[in-house]
PQR file with spaces between the fields and no chain letter, atoms N, CA, C, O and H, PARSE charges and radii, in Angstrom:
ATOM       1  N    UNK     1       0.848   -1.177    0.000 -0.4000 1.5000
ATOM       2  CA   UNK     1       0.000    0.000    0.000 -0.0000 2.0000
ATOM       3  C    UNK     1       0.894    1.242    0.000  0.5500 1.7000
ATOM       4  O    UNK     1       1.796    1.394    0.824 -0.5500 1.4000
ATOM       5  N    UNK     2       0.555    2.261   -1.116 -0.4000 1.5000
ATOM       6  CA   UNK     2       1.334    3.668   -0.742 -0.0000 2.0000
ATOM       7  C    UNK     2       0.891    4.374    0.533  0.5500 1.7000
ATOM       8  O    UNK     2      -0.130    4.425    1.219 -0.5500 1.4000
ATOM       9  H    UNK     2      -0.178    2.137   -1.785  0.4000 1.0000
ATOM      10  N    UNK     3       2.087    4.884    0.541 -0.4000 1.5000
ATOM      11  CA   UNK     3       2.510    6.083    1.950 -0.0000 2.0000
ATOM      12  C    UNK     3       1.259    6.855    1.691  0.5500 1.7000
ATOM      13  O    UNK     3       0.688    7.082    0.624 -0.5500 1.4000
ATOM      14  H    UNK     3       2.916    4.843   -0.016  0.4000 1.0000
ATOM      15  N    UNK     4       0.958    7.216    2.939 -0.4000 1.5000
ATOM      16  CA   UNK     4      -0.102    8.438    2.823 -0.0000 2.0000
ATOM      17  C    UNK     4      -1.400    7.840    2.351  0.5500 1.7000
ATOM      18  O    UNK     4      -2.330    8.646    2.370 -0.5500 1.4000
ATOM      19  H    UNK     4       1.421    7.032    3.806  0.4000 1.0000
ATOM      20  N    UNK     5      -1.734    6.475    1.880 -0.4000 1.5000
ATOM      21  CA   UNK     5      -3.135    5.759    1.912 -0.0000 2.0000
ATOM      22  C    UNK     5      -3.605    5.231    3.185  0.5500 1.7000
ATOM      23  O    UNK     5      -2.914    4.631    4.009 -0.5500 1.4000
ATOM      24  H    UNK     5      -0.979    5.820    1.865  0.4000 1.0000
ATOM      25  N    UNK     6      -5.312    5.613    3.303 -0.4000 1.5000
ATOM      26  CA   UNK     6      -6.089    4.758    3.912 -0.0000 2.0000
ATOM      27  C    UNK     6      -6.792    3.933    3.378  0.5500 1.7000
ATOM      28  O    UNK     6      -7.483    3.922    2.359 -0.5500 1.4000
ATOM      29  H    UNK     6      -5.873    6.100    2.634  0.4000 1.0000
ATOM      30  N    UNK     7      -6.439    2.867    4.566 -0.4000 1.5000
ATOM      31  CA   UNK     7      -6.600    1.514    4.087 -0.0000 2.0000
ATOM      32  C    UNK     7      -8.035    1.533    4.162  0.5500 1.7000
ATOM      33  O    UNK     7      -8.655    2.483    4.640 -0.5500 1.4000
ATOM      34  H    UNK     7      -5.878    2.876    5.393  0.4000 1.0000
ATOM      35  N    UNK     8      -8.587    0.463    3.681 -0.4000 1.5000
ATOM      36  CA   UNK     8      -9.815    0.214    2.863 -0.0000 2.0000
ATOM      37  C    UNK     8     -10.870    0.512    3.965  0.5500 1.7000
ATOM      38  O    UNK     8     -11.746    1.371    4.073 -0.5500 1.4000
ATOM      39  H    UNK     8      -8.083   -0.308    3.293  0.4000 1.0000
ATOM      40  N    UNK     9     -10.280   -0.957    5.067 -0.4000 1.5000
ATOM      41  CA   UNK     9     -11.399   -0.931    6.121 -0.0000 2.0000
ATOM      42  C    UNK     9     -11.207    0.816    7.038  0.5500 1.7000
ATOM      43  O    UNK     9     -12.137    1.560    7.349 -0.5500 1.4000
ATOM      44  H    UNK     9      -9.569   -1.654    4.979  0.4000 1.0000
ATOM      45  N    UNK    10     -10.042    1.001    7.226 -0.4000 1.5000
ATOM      46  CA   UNK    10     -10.182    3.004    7.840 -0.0000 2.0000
ATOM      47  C    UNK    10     -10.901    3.558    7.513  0.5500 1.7000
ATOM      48  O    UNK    10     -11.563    4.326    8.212 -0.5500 1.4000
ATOM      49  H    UNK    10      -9.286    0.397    6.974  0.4000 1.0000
ATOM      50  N    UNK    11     -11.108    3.264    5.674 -0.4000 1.5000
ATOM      51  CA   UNK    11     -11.985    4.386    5.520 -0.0000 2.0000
ATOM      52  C    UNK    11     -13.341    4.126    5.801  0.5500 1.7000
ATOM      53  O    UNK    11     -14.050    5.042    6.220 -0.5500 1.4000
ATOM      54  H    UNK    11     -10.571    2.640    5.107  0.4000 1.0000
ATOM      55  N    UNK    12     -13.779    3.022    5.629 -0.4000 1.5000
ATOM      56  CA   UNK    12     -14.908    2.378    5.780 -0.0000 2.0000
ATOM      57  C    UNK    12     -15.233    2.696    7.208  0.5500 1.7000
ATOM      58  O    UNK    12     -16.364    3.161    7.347 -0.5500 1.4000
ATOM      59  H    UNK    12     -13.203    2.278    5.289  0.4000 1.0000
ATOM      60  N    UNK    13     -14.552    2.569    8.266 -0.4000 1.5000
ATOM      61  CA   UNK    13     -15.021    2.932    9.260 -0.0000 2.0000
ATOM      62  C    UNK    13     -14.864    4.195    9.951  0.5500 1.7000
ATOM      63  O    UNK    13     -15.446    4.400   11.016 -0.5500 1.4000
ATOM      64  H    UNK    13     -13.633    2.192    8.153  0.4000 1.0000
ATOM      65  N    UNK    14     -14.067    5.101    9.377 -0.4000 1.5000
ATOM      66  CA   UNK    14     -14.509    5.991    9.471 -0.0000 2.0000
ATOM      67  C    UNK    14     -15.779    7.356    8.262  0.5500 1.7000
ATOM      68  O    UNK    14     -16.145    8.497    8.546 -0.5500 1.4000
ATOM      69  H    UNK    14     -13.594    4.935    8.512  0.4000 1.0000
ATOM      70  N    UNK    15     -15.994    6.741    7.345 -0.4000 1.5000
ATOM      71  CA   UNK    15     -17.201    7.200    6.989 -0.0000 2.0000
ATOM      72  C    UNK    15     -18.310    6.553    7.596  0.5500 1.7000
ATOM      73  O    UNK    15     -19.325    7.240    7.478 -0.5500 1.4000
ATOM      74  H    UNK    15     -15.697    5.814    7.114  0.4000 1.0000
ATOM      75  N    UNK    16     -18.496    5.460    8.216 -0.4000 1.5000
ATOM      76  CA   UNK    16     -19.504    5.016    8.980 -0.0000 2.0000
ATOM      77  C    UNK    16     -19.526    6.209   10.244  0.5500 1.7000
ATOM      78  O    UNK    16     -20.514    6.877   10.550 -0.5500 1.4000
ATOM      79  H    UNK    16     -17.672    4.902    8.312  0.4000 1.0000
ATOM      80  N    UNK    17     -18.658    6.258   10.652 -0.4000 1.5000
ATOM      81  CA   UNK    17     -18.389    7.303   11.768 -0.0000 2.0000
ATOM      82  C    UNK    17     -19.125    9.151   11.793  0.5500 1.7000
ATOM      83  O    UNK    17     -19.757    9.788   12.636 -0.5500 1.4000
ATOM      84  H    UNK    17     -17.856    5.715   10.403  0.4000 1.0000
ATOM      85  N    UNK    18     -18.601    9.463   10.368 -0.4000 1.5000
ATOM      86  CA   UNK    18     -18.936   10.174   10.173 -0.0000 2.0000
ATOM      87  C    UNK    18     -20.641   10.307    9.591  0.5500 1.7000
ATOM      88  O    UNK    18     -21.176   11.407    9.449 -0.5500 1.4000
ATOM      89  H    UNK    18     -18.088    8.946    9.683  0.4000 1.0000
ATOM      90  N    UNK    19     -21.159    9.344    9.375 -0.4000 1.5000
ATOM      91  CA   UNK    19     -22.278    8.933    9.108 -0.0000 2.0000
ATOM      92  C    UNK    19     -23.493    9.244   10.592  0.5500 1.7000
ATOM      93  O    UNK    19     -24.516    9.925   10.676 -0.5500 1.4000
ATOM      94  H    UNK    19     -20.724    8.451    9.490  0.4000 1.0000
ATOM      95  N    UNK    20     -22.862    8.504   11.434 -0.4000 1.5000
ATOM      96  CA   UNK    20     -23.242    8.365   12.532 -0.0000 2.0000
ATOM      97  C    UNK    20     -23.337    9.884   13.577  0.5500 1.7000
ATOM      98  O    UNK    20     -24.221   10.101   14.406 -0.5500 1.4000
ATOM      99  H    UNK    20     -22.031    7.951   11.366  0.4000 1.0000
ATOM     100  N    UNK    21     -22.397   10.620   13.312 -0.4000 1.5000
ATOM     101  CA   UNK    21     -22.056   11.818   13.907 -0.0000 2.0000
ATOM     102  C    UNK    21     -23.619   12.704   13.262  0.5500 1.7000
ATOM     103  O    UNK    21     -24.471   13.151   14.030 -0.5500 1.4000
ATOM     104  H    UNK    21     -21.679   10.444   12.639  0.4000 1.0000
ATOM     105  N    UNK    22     -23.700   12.794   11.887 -0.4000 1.5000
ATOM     106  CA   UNK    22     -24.474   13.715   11.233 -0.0000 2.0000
ATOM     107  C    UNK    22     -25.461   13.407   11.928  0.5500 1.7000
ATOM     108  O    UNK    22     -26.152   14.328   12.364 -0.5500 1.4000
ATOM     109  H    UNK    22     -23.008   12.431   11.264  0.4000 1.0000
ATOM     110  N    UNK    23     -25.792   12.125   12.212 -0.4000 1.5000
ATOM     111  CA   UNK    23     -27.793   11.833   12.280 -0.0000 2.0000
ATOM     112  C    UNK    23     -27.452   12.042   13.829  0.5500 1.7000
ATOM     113  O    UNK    23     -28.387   12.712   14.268 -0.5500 1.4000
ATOM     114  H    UNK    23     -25.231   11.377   11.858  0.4000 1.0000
ATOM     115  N    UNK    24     -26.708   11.826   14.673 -0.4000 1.5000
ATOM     116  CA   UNK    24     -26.568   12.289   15.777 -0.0000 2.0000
ATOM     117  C    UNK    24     -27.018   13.934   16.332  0.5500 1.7000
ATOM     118  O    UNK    24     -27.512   14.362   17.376 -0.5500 1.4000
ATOM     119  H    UNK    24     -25.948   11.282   14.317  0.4000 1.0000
ATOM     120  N    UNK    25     -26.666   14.424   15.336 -0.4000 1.5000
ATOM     121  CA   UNK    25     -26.486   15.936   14.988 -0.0000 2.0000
ATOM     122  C    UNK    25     -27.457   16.363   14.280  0.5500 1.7000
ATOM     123  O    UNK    25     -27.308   17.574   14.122 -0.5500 1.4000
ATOM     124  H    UNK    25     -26.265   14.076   14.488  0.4000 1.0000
ATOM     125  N    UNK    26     -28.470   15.947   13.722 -0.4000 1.5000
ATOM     126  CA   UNK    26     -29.241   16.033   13.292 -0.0000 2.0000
ATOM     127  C    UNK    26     -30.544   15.731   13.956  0.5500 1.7000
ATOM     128  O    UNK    26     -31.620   16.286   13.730 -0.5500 1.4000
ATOM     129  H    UNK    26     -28.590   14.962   13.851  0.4000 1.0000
ATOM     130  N    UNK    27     -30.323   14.875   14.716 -0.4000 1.5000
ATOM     131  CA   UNK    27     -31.674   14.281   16.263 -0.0000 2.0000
ATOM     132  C    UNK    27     -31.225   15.261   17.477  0.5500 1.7000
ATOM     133  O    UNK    27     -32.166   15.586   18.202 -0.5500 1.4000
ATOM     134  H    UNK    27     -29.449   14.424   14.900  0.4000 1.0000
ATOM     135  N    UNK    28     -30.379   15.614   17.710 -0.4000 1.5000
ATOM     136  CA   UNK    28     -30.131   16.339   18.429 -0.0000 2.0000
ATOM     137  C    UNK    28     -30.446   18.107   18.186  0.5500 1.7000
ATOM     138  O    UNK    28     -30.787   19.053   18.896 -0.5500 1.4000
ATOM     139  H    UNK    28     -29.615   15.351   17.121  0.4000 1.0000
ATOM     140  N    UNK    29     -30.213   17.949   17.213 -0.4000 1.5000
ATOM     141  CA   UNK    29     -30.824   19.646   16.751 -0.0000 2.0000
ATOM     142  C    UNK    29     -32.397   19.588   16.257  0.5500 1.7000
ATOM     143  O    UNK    29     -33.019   20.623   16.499 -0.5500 1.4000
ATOM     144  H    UNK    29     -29.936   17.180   16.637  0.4000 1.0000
ATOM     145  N    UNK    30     -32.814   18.996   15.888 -0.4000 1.5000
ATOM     146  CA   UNK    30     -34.517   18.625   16.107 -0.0000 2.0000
ATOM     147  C    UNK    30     -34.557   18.449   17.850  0.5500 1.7000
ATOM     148  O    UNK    30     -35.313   19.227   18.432 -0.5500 1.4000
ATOM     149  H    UNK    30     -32.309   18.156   15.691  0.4000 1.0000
ATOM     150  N    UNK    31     -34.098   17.868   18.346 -0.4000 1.5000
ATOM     151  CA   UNK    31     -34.923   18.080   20.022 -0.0000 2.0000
ATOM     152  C    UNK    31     -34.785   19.347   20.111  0.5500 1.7000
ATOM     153  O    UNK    31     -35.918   19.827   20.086 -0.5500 1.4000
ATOM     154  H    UNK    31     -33.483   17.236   17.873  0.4000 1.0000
ATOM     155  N    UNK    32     -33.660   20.521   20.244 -0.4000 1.5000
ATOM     156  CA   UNK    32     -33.567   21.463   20.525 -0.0000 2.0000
ATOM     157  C    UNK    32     -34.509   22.339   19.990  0.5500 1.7000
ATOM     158  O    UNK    32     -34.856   23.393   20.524 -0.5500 1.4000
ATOM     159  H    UNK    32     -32.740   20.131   20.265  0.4000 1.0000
ATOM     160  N    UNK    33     -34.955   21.861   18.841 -0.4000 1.5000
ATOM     161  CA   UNK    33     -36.266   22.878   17.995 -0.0000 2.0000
ATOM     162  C    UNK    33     -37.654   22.633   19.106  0.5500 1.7000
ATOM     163  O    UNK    33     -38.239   23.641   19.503 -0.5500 1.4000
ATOM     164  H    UNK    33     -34.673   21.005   18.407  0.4000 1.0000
ATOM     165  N    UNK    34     -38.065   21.424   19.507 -0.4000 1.5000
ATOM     166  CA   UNK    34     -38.861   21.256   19.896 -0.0000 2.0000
ATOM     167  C    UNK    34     -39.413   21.053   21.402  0.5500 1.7000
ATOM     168  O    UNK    34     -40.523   20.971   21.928 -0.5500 1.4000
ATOM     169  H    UNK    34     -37.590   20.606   19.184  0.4000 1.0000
ATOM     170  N    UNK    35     -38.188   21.019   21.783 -0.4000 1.5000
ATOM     171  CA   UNK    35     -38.180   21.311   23.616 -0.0000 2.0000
ATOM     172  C    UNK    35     -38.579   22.775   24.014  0.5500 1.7000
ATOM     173  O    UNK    35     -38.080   23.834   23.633 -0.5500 1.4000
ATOM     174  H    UNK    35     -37.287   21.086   21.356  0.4000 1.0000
ATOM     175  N    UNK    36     -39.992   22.466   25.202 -0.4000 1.5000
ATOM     176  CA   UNK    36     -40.245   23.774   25.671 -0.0000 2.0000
ATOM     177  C    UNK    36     -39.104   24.180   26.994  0.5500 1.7000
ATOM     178  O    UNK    36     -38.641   25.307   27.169 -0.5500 1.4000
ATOM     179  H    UNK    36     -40.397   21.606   25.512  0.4000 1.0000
ATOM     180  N    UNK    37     -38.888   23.306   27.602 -0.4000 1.5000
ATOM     181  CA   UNK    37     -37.965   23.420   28.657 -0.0000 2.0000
ATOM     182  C    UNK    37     -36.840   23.976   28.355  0.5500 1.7000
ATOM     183  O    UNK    37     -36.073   23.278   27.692 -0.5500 1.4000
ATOM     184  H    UNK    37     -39.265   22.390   27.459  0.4000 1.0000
ATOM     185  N    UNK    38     -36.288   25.670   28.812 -0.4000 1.5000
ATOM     186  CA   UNK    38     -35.221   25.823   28.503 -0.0000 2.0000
ATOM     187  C    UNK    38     -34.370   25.280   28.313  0.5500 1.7000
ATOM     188  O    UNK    38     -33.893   24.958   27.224 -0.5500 1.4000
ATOM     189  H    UNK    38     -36.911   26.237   29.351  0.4000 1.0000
ATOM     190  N    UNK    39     -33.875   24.990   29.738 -0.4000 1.5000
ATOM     191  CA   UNK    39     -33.040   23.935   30.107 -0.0000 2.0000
ATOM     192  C    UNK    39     -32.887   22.776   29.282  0.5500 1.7000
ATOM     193  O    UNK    39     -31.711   22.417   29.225 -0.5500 1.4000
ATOM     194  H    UNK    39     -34.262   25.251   30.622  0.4000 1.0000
ATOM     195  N    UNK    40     -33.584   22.158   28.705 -0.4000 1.5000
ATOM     196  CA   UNK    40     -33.643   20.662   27.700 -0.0000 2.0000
ATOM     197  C    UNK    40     -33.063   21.219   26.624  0.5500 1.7000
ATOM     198  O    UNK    40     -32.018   20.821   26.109 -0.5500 1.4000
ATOM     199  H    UNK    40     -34.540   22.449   28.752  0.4000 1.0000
ATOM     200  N    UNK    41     -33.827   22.287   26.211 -0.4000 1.5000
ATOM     201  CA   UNK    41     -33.365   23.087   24.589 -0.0000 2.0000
ATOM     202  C    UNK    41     -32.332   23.578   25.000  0.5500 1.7000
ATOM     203  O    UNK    41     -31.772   23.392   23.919 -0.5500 1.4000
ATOM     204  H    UNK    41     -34.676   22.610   26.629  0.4000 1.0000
ATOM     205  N    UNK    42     -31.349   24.171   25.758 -0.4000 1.5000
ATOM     206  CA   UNK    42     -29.757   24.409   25.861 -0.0000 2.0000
ATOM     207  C    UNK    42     -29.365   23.089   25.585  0.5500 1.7000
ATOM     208  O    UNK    42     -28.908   22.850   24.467 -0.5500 1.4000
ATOM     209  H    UNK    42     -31.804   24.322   26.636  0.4000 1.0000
ATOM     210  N    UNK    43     -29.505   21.855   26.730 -0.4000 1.5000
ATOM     211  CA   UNK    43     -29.127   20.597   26.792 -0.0000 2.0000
ATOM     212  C    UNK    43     -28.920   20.193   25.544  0.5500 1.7000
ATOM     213  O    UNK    43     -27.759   19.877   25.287 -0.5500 1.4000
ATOM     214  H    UNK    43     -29.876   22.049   27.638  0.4000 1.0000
ATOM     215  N    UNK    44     -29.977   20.081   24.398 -0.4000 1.5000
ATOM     216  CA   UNK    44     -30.047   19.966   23.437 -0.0000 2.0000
ATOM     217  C    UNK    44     -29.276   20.298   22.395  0.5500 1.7000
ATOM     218  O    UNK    44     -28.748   19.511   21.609 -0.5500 1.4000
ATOM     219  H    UNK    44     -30.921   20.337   24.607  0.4000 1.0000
ATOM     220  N    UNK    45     -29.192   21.847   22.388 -0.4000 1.5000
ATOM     221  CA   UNK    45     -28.192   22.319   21.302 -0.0000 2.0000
ATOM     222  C    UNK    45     -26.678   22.240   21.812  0.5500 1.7000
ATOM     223  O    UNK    45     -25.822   21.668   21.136 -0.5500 1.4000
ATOM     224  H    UNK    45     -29.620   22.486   23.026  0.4000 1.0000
ATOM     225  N    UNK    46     -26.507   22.600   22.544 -0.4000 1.5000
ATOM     226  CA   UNK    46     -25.105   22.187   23.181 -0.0000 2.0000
ATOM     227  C    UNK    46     -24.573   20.406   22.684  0.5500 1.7000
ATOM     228  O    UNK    46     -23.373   20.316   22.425 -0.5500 1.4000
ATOM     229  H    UNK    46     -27.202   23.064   23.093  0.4000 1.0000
ATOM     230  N    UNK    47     -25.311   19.237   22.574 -0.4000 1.5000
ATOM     231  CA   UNK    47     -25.170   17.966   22.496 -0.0000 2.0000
ATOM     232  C    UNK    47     -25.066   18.042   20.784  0.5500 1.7000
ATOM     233  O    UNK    47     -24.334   17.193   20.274 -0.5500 1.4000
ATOM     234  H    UNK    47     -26.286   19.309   22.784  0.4000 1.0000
ATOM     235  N    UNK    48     -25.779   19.041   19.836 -0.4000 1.5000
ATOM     236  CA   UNK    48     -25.857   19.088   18.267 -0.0000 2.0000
ATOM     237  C    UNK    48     -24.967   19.820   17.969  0.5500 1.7000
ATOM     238  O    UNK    48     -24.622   19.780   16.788 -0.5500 1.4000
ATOM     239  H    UNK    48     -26.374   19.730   20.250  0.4000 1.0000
ATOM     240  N    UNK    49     -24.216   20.808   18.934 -0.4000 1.5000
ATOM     241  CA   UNK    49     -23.245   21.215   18.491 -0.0000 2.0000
ATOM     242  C    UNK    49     -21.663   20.330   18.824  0.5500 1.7000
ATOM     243  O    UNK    49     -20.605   20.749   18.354 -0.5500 1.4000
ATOM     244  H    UNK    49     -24.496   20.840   19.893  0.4000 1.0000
ATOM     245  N    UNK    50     -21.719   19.407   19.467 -0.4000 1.5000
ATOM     246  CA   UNK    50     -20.634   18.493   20.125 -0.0000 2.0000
ATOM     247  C    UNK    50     -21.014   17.479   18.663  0.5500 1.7000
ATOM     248  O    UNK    50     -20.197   16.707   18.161 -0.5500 1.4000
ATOM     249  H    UNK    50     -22.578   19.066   19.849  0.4000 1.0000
ATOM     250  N    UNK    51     -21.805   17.600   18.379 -0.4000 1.5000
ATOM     251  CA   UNK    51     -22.012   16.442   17.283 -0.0000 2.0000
ATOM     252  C    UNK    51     -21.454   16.555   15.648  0.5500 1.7000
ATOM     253  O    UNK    51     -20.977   15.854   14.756 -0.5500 1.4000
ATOM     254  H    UNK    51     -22.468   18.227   18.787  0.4000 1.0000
ATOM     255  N    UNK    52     -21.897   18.030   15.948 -0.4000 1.5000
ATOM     256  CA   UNK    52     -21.614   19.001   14.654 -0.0000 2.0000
ATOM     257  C    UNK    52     -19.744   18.864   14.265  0.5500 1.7000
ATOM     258  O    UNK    52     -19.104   18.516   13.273 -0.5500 1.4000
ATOM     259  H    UNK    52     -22.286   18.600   16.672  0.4000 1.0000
ATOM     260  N    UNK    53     -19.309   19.464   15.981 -0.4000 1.5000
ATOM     261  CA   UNK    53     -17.547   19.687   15.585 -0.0000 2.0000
ATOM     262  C    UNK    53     -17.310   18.523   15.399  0.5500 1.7000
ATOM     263  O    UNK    53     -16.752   18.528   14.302 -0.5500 1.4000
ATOM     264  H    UNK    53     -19.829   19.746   16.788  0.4000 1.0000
ATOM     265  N    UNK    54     -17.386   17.001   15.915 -0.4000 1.5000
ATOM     266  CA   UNK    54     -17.093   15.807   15.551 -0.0000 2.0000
ATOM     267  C    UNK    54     -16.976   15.531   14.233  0.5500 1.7000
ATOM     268  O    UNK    54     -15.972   15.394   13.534 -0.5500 1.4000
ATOM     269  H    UNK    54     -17.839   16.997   16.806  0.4000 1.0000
ATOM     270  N    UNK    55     -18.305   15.457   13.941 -0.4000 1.5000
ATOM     271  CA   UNK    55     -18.476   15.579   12.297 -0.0000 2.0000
ATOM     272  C    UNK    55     -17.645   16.948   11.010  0.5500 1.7000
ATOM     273  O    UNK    55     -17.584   17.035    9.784 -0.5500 1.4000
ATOM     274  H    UNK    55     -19.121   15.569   14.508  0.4000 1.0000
ATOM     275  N    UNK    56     -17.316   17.504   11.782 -0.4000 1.5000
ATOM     276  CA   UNK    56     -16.311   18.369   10.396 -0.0000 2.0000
ATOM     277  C    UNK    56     -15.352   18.455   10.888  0.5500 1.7000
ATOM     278  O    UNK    56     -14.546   19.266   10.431 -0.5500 1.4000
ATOM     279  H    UNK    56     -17.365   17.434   12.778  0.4000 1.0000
ATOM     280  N    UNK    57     -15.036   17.720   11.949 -0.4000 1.5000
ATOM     281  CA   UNK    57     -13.427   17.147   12.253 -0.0000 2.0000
ATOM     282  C    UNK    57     -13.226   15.844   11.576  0.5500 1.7000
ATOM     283  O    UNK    57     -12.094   15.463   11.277 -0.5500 1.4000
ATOM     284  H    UNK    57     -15.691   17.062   12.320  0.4000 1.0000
ATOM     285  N    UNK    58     -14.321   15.132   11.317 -0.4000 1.5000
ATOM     286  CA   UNK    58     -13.870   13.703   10.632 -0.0000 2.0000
ATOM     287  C    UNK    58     -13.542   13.990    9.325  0.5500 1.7000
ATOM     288  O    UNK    58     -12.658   13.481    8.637 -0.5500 1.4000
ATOM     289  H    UNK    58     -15.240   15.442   11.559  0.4000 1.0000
ATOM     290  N    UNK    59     -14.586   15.126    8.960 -0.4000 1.5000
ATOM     291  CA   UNK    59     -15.171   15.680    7.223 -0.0000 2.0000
ATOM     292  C    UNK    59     -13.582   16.043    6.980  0.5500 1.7000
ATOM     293  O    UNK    59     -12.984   15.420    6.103 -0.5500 1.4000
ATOM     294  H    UNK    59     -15.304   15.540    9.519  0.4000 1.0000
ATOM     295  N    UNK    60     -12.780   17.215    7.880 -0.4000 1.5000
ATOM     296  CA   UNK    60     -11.806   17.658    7.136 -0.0000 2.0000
ATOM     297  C    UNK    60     -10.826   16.759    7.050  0.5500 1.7000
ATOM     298  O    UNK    60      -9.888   16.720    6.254 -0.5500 1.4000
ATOM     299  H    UNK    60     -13.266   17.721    8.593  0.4000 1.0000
ATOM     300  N    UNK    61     -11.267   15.631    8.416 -0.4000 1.5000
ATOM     301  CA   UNK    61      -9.695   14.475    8.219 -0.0000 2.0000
ATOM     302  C    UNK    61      -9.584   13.805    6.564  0.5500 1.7000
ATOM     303  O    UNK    61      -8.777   13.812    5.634 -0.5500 1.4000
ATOM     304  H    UNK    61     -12.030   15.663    9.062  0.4000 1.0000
ATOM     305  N    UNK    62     -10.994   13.221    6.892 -0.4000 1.5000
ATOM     306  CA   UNK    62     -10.971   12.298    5.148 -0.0000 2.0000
ATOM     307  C    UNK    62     -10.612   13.389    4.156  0.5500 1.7000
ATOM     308  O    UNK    62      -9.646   12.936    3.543 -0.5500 1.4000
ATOM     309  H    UNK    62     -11.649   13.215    7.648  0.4000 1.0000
ATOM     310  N    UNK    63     -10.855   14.413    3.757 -0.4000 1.5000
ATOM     311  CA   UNK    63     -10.659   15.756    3.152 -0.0000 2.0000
ATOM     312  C    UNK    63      -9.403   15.912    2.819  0.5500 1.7000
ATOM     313  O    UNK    63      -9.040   16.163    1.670 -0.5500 1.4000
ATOM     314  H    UNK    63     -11.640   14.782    4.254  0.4000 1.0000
ATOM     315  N    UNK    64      -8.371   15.728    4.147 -0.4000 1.5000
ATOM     316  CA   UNK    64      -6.737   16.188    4.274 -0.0000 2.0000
ATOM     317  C    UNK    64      -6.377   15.059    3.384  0.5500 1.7000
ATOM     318  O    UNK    64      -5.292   15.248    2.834 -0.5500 1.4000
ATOM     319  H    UNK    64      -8.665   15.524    5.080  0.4000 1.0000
ATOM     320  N    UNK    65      -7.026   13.808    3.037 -0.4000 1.5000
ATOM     321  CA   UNK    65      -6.384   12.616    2.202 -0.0000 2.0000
ATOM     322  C    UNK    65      -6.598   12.797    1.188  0.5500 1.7000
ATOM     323  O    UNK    65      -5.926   12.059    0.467 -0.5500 1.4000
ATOM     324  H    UNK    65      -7.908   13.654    3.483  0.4000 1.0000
ATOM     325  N    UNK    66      -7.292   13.502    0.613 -0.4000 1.5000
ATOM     326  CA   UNK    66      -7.248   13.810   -1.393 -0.0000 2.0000
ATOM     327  C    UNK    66      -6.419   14.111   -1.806  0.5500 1.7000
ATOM     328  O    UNK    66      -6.368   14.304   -3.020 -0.5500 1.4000
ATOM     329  H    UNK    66      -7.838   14.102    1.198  0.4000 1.0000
């Protein structure tokens, strides 16, 4: 395998990863729309935004490999 490749299954598991992050981030920012409880709706967006940086930290890793 060349220098500087990810290997098959890496990538595979990490686009699963990154897969997983979005809909994370995506259920999580829908509760925050729909919680009357302040408190829940902070809880909420705070957890879609932890989901969010995950996800365009994975986005730019696979990204840095083109």
């Amino acid at each position: 395998m060349p220098s500087g490749m990810l290997q098959s299954k890496s990538l595979s598991i990490l686009q699963d990863q990154l897969t997983h992050e979005f809909i994370a981030y995506k259920k999580a920012q829908r509760y925050g729309e729909t919680f009357q409880n302040a408190q829940l709706k902070t809880l909420a967006n705070e957890l879609a935004n932890c989901h969010k940086e995950r996800y365009n930290r994975l986005f730019n890793y696979l990204n840095s490999w083109s």
